[in-house]
N, C-alpha and C positions, 0 to 999 in steps of 0.2 A: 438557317445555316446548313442543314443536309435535309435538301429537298426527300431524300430515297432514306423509309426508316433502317436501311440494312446496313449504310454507309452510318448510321449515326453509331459514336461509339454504346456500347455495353457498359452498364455503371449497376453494379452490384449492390444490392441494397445489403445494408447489413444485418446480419440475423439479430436476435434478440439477448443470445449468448455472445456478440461482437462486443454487444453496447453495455451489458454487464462485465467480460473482463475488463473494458476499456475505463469504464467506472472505478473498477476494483484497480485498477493500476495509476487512474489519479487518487484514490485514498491513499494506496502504499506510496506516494511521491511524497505527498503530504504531513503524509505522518512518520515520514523518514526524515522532513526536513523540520517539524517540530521534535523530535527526537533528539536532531544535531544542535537544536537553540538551545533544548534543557542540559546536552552536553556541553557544550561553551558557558552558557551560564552557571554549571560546576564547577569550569575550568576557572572561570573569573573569579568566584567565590573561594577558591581554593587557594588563591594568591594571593586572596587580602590579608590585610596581617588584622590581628586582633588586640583589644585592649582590655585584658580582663574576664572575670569570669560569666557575664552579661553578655559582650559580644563572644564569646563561646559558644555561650549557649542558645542566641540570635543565630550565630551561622551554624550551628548541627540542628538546629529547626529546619533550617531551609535547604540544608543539604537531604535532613527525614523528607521533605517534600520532594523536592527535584529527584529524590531516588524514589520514592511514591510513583512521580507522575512518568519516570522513567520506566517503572515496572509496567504501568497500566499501557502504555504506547506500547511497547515490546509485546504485551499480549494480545493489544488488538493486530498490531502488526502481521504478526507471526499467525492470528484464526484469519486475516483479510487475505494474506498469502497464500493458504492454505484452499481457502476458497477457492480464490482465482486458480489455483492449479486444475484442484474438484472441474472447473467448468475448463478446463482446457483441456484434459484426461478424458471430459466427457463426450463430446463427438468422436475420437479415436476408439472407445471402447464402446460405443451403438454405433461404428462402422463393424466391428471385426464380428458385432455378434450379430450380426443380416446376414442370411441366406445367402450364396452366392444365386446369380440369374442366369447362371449356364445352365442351358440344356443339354 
């Protein structure tokens, strides 16, 4: 298709730092949208009505859980974010600390 390799376009490989925040921004997709399940699944449980001191105590079990598993997503969330930042701060800050090459 391009006989001449100078005509042929430039296709960037992606660095190794590309392929890891791209990584780390499918986990925070994911775990933002199991986040918003355990949230609706609050919201649903919160609207049932109850019958008794059994379902009471049935739905503040599942609610200890769904705010359980709420905490633990929020905290990987929040170290996955944090990461991804780490490696996006980090090419900017090993550009500014290289020598400049002016003579």
């Amino acid at each position: 298709m391009f006989p001449d390799p100078c005509l042929r376009p430039k296709v960037k490989a992606a660095k190794p730092e590309e392929k890891m925040i791209k990584q780390l921004e499918n986990q925070i997709r994911d775990l933002q949208k199991e986040l918003a399940e355990i949230k609706k699944e609050q919201t649903v449980l919160r609207i049932q009505p109850c019958r008794g001191d059994s379902e009471i105590r049935g739905k503040d079990a599942k609610f200890d859980d769904l705010d359980r598993r709420a905490k633990v997503l929020n905290d990987t969330l929040r170290g996955t974010t944090r990461k991804r930042q780490l490696l996006i701060s980090e090419p900017a800050i090993r550009g500014s600390n290289e020598s400049p090459s002016c003579n």
